[in-house]
C-alpha positions in Angstrom: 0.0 0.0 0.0 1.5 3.8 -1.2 2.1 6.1 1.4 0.6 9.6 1.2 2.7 12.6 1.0 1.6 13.1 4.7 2.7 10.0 5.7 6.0 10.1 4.1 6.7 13.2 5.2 6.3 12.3 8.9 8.3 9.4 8.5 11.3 11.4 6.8 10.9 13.7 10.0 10.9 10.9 12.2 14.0 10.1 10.9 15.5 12.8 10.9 14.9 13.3 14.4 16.7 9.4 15.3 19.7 10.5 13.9 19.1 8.1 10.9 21.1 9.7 7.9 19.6 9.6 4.7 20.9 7.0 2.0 21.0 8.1 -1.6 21.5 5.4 -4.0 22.4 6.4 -7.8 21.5 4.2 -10.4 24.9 3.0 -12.4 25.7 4.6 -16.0 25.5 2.3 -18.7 29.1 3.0 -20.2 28.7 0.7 -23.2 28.7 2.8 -26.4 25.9 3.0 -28.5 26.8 0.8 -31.0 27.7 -2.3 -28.4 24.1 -1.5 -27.0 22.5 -1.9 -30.5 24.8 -5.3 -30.6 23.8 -6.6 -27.0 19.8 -5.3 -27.9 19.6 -7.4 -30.8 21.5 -10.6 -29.3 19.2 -10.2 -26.6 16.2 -10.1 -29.0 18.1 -13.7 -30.8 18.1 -15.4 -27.4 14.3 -14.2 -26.9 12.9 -15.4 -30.4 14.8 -19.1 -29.6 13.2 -19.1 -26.4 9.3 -18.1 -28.0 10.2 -20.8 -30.5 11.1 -23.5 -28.0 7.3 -22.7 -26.2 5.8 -22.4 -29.9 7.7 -26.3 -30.3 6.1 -27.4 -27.0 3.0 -26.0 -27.3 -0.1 -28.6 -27.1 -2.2 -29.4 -29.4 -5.4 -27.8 -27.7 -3.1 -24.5 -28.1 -2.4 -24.4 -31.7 -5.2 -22.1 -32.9 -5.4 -19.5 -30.1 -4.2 -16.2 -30.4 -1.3 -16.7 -27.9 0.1 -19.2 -31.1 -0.4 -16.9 -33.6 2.2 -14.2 -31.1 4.0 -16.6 -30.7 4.6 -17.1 -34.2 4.6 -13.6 -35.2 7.9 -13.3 -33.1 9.3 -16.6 -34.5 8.8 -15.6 -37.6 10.4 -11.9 -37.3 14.2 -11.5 -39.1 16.1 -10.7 -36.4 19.2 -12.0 -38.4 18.5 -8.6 -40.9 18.9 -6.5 -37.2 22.0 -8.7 -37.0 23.4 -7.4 -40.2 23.3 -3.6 -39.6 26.7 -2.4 -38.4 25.4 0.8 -36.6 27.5 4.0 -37.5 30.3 4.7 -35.0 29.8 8.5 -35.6 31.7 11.5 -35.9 33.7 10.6 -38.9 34.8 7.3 -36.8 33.0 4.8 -39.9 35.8 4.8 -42.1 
């Protein structure tokens, strides 16, 4: 259950009072460049697609013809090896 404004705003105060200091936590910078992020994306999206094909493979019978198999074979069916194939640009006169 959220806590109202109010509520949070006590308990800040309340904390404030024990002494307890306040923690700050900072969510890490991706540092990969934009190009190994397009790389890891669409390996990421290969390793998905074998996974959807492996439920599609072991789907029963009573399955087949529901609209969860026809997603399932949309994704199987997409070209990820044509994603796999685009080198993305490097930028600022870097391609060459």
């Amino acid at each position: 259950m959220a806590l109202t404004p109010a509520e949070k705003q006590r308990r800040y105060r309340e904390r404030r009072k024990a002494g307890i200091p306040a923690v700050h936590t900072r969510k890490p910078r991706d540092r990969r460049s934009r190009a190994q992020r397009w790389c890891d994306a669409v390996a990421e999206l290969g390793a998905l697609q074998e996974h959807y094909r492996d439920c599609l493979d072991r789907l029963p019978d009573s399955l087949r013809d529901t609209a969860y198999a026809e997603r399932l074979q949309i994704i199987v069916e997409a070209d990820i090896e044509a994603l796999e194939e685009i080198e993305p640009p490097r930028g600022y006169g870097r391609d060459t």
